[in-house]
N, C-alpha and C positions, 0 to 999 in steps of 0.2 A: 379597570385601572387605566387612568392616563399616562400614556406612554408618549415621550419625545421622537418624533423623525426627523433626522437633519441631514442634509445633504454636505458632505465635507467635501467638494473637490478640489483638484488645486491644478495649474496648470501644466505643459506637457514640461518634463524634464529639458532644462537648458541642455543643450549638447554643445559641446565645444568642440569648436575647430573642424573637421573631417570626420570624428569619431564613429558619426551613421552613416557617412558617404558614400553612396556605392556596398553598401554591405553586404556579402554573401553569407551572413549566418543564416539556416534555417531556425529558427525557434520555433514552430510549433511539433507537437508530439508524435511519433509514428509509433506503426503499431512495432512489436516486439516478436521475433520470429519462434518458431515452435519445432521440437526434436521430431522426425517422424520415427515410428515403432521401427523395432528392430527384427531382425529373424523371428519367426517363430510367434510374432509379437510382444514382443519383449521388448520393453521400452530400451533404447540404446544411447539414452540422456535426460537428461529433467523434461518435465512434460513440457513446461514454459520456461522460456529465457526471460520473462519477467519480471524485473529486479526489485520491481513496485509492490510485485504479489507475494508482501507479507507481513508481521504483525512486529515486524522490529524499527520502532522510532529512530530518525536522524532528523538533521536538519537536512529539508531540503524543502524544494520549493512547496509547496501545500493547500488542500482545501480549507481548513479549519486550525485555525493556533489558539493555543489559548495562552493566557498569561493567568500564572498557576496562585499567584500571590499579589496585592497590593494591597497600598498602605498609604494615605493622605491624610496632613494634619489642615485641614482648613482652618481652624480656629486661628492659626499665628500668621504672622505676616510673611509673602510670598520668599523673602530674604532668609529666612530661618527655618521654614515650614520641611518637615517631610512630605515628599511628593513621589509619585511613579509616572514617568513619563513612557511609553511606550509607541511604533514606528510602525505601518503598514506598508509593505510595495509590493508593488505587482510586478511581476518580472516577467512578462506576457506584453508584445508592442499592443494588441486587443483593452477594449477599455474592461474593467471587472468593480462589479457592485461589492465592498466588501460590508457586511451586517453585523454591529458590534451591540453584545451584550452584557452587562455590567448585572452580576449574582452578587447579593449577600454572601455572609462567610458559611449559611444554611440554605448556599442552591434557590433564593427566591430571585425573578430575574426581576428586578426596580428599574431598569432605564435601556430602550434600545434605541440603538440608531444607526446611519446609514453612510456610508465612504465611498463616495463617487471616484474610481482611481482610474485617468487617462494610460494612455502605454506606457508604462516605465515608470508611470505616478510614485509618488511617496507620501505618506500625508501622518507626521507625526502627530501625537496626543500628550497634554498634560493634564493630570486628575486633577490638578489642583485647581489645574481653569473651570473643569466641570464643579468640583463641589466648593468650593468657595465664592468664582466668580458668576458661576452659571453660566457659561460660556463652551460651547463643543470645541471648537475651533475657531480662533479669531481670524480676521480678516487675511492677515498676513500670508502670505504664499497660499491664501485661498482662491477659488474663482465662482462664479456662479452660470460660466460658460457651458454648455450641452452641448456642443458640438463634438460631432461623431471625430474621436480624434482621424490620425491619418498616420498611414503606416512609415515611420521615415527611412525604411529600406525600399521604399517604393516612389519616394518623391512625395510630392505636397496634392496629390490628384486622390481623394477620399474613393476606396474603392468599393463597390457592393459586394454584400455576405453572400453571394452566388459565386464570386471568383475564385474560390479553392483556395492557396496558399496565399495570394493575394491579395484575400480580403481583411480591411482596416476596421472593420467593427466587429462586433461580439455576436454573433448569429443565436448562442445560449440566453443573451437578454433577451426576455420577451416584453420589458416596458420598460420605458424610463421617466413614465410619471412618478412626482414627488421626488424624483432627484435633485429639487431645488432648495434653496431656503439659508442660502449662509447670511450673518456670518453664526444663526441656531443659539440664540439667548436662548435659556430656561428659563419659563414663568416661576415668578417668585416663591407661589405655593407647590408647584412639583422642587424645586429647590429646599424649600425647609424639608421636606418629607425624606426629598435623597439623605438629607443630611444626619433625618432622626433615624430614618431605617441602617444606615449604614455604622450608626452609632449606638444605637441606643438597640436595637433591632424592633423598635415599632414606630409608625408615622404617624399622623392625623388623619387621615383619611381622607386628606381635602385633597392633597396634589395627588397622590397614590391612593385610588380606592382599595386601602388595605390595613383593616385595623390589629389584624394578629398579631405577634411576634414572629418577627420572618431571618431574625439574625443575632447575632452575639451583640453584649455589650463590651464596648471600646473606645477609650477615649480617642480613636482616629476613626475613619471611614476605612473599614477592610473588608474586602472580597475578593474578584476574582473576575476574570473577563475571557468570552470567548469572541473570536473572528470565525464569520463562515462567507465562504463566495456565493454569492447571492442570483437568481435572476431577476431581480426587480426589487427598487428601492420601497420596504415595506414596515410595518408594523408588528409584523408576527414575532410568535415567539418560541422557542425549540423544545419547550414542554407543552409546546398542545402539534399534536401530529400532524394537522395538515400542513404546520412549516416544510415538512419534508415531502407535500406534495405538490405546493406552489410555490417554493421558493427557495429552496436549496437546490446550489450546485455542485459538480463532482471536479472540477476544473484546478490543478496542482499548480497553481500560479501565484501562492501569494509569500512571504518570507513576514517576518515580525521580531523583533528585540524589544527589549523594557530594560529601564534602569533603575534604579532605587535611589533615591537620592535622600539626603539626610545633612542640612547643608548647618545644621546650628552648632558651632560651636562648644556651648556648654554638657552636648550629647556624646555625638558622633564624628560631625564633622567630615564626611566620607561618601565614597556616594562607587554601587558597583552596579553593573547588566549582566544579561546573558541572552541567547536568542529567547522568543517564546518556544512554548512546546508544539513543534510543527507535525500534524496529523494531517497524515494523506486520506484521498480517495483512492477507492483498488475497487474495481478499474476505476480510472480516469473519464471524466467527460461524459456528452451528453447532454440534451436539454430538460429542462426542470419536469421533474415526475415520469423519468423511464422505468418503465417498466414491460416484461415480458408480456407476451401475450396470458398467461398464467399468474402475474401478478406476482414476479420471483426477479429479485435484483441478482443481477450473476455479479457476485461474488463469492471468493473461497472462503472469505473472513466467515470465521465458526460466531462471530455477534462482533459488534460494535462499540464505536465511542458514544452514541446517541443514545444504546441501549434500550435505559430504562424509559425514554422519551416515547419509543415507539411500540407500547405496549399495545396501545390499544388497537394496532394497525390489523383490523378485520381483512382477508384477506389478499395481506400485504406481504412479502418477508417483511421480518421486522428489522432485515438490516440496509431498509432503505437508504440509510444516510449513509451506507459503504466504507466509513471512517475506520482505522485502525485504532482498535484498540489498547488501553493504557497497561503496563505491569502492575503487579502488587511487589515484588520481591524486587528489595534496593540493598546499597553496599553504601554507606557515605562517610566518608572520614568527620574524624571532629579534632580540636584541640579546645583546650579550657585552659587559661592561667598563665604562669610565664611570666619571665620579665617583661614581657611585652604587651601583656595585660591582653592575652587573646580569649575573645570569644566564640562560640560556634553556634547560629541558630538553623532548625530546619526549615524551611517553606513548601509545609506539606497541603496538596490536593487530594482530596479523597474524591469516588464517586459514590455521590446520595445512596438514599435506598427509597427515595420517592421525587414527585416531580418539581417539589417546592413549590407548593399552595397557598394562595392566602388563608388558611384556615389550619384550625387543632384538630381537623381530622386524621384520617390515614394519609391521606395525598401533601397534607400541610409540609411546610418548611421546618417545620419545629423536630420531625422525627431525624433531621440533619445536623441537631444539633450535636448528637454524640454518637460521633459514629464506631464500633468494636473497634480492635487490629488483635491478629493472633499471637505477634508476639515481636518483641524485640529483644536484642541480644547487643551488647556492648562490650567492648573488645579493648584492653591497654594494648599498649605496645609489645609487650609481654605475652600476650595470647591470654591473661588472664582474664573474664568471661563475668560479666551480670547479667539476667534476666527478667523482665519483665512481661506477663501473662494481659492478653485484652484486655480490656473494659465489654462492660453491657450496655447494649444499647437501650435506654430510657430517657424519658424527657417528664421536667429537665433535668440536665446530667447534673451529678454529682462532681465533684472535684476531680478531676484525673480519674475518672472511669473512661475517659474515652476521646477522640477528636472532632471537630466538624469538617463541613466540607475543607473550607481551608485553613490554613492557621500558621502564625511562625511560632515556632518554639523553642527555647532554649536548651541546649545539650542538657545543661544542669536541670532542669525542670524535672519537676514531679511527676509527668508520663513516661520518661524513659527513665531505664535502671541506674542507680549509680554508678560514679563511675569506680572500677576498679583501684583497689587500694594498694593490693600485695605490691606493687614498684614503684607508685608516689607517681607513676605517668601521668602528663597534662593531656596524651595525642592516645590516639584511637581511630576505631572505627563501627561503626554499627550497623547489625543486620537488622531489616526493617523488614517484617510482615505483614504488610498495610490491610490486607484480605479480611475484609469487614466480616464476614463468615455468612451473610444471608442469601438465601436462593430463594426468595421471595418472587413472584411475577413482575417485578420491576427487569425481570433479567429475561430473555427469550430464552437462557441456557438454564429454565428450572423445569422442563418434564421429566417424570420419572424417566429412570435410566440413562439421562443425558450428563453429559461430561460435567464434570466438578467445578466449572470456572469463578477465578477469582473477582472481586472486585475490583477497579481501578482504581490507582493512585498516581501522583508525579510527585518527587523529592528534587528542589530546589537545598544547595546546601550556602551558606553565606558566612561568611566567618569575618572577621572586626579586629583588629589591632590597636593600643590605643598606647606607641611605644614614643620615647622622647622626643622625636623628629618629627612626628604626626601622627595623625589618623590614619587606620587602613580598613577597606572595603571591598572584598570580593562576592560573587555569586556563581554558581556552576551546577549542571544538574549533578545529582548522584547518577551513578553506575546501577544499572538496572539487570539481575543477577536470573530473571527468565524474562521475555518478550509478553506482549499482550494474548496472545493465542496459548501460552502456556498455564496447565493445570493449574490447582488451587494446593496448596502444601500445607502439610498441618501442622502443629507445632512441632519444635525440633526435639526427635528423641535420639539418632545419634549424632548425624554430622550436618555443618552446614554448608552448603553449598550451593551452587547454581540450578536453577528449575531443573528438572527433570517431568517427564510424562507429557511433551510438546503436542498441545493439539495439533492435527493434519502433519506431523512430521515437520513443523514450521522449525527456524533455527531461531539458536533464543536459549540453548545449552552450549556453552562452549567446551567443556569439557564434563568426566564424570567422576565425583572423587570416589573411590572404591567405601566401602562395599557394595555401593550401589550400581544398579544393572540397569543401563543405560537403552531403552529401548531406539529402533528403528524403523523407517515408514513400514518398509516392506515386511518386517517383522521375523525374517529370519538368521540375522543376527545378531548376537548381542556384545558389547563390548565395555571394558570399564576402561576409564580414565586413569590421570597418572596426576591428578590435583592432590600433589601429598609432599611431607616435608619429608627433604632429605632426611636419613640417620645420621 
């Protein structure tokens, strides 16, 4: 497969006025202090004061973001057209490679390439410039500069990766060839190919050697885009393993937003964001391919965001890439209808159940096309209650048996239940069981006897108004109801509520609604919660 690398840098953030004058902040990471045992050896506080070590997403700074959805009309003119624009920064004075990956809406990666980001760098992106113009990044607030930045809490004097706090460059990169090349046109023939695989889900095989089916059909370009920090501006790709032995790194320095924009009047007319989904490293840091003497990445995480990537990792953990893990179990409100003509779609992510192949084998893109969920449940205002039961995974799917990796979908749509009639409600909410159900070897968490883990998913929720005054457009994740380290739950037989069965004790249950018996690490008490309506 021909793959694009482009170098996107841009140059160092203006600073105005005194702002890094004399700066005392420290910004780089210290270690995190540790409870010593207690009497008796009895631990006499958590083991680690480590606030990093564990499987519950926020925003914060990060090794890996992804942007869980997008959607570009290139066919129409840039004035009208739907586009996703999306923002990289490094929030680290140190320079960082960020490696960006553009997936079909079936996990096939079609296009990667490379963000050269100075200290404090920014380096926004338009889809539309990629698949209509062929263009990565235009010249504008670009640079084609390699100079090792310079730390400006230290002055204009470039300091060597020997001086401890110090130093102005990145000690983690270990090359920065091929960092060059703006302002990265795409040749004409990888351009039609993006444009058929992203649409059509198959290309010619001239730009992309890849004649399969590797994605959905859609009259836009949709998929889905990961960020990872990089040691060295490259080629690789996150479904063949060595990526995570030359060239990922653990480094929690980057932040990301996307927006959705939708500017045609005769549509939409609106346009909303939200951060990307930010996935740390735990631990942090390190230069590319640490590993023990034993060939064991210390981490607590029970498996990963990379997972099913690093099956084949021969005496490797497989949870080299150290990522935290995504939930299955979300909560997302909707409304439908109204004077105000509101509508409510999901921006759902799934994770595969293979590595997305060019081919109809097992390993192909194709078996991503329909991925199960165990169940979802829809909710009036009222508390009154629809049900809908998975799909199966086959290819290709059937009509509403199932989803793919990504997809936006309407509240009203045919994969989730109707909505509730008994009170004429327009508002709601839905529980989403996104838990594909396979323990296939795509997962490190399928030997006998090992814990039950769920699939990954992320719920984007977006909602639309289209009332006398104008258009409206928001976006926001859902509320996610257990963390990535939590068990896998099966369909609802009595109550629904928030995960329960926390691998490692992680938190990620905020409460327990009765009757269920809420376990704990140590395991000698147990407790129920008070998640229940008053009488």
């Amino acid at each position: 497969m021909r793959k694009l690398t482009v170098l996107a840098m841009l140059a160092a953030t203006l600073m105005v006025g005194p702002a890094f004058a004399r700066s005392t902040h420290n910004l780089m990471p210290t270690p995190n202090a540790t409870f010593s045992p207690g009497v008796g050896g009895a631990a006499s506080g958590p083991s680690t004061t480590n606030n990093d070590d564990t499987c519950d997403i926020s925003v914060a700074p990060a090794a890996t973001l992804l942007l869980p959805y997008f959607e570009v009309d290139f066919k129409s003119s840039a004035a009208t057209a739907r586009t996703t624009l999306f923002t990289i920064t490094n929030v680290s004075y140190i320079p960082q490679i960020a490696h960006v990956v553009v997936w079909t809406d079936w996990s096939f990666p079609a296009l990667d390439f490379n963000i050269f980001l100075t200290g404090y760098d920014v380096q926004p992106i338009n889809l539309y410039d990629i698949f209509a113009r062929g263009i990565i990044a235009p010249n504008s607030g670009t640079s084609s500069n390699t100079t090792v930045p310079t730390n400006p809490t230290l002055g204009s004097t470039p300091q060597p990766s020997t001086a401890g706090t110090g130093n102005s460059t990145n000690p983690n990169i270990n090359s920065y060839a091929g960092c060059t090349g703006l302002p990265g046109a795409i040749p004409p023939s990888l351009l039609t190919d993006l444009q058929l695989i992203f649409t059509t889900g198959k290309g010619s095989g001239v730009g992309i050697g890849c004649t399969s089916t590797v994605g959905g059909t859609h009259a836009n370009a949709v998929g889905y885009i990961t960020v990872d920090v990089n040691a060295n501006c490259n080629t690789s790709l996150p479904n063949v393993f060595t990526y995570f032995t030359t060239n990922i790194l653990w480094d929690n320095v980057l932040i990301g937003d996307y927006e959705d924009i939708q500017p045609n009047p005769a549509l939409v007319n609106a346009a909303g964001g939200a951060p990307m989904v930010h996935i740390r490293a735990i631990p942090e840091g390190g230069p590319v391919g640490t590993l023990s003497a034993a060939g064991v990445i210390p981490t607590n995480l029970p498996f990963t965001f990379y997972d099913r990537y690093t099956v084949n990792a021969a005496g490797v953990d497989r949870r080299i890439d150290r990522r935290q893990p995504l939930p299955a179990l979300f909560a997302a409100r909707y409304i439908s209808g109204g004077t105000g003509s509101f509508n409510t779609n999901y921006k759902i992510w799934r994770e595969g159940i293979t590595v997305g192949g060019c081919t109809t084998g097992a390993t192909g893109a194709i078996n991503n096309s329909s991925l199960a969920f165990t169940e979802f449940v829809k909710f009036d205002e009222h508390e009154n209650a629809s049900i809908a039961g998975g799909g199966v995974v086959i290819s290709p799917a059937p009509p509403g048996s199932g989803l793919p990796e990504t997809s936006l979908n309407a509240v009203s749509g045919s994969i989730f239940p109707p909505i509730p009639t008994a009170a004429s409600d327009i508002a709601g909410w839905m529980y989403l069981n996104l838990d594909n159900g396979s323990r296939t070897p795509y997962s490190r968490d399928n030997a006998a006897g090992a814990a039950n883990r769920p699939s990954q998913n992320w719920v984007v929720i977006n909602m639309t108004a289209s009332a006398a005054q104008g258009q409206f457009s928001v976006n926001f994740d859902s509320a996610w109801l257990g963390n990535g380290c939590s068990s896998a739950v099966p369909a609802t037989t009595t109550q629904i509520g928030p995960s329960q069965g926390i691998i490692l004790g992680q938190s990620g249950a905020p409460v327990c609604p009765p009757p269920i018996v809420c376990p704990v690490q140590a395991g000698s008490v147990t407790y129920t919660g008070t998640n229940i309506t008053p009488p």
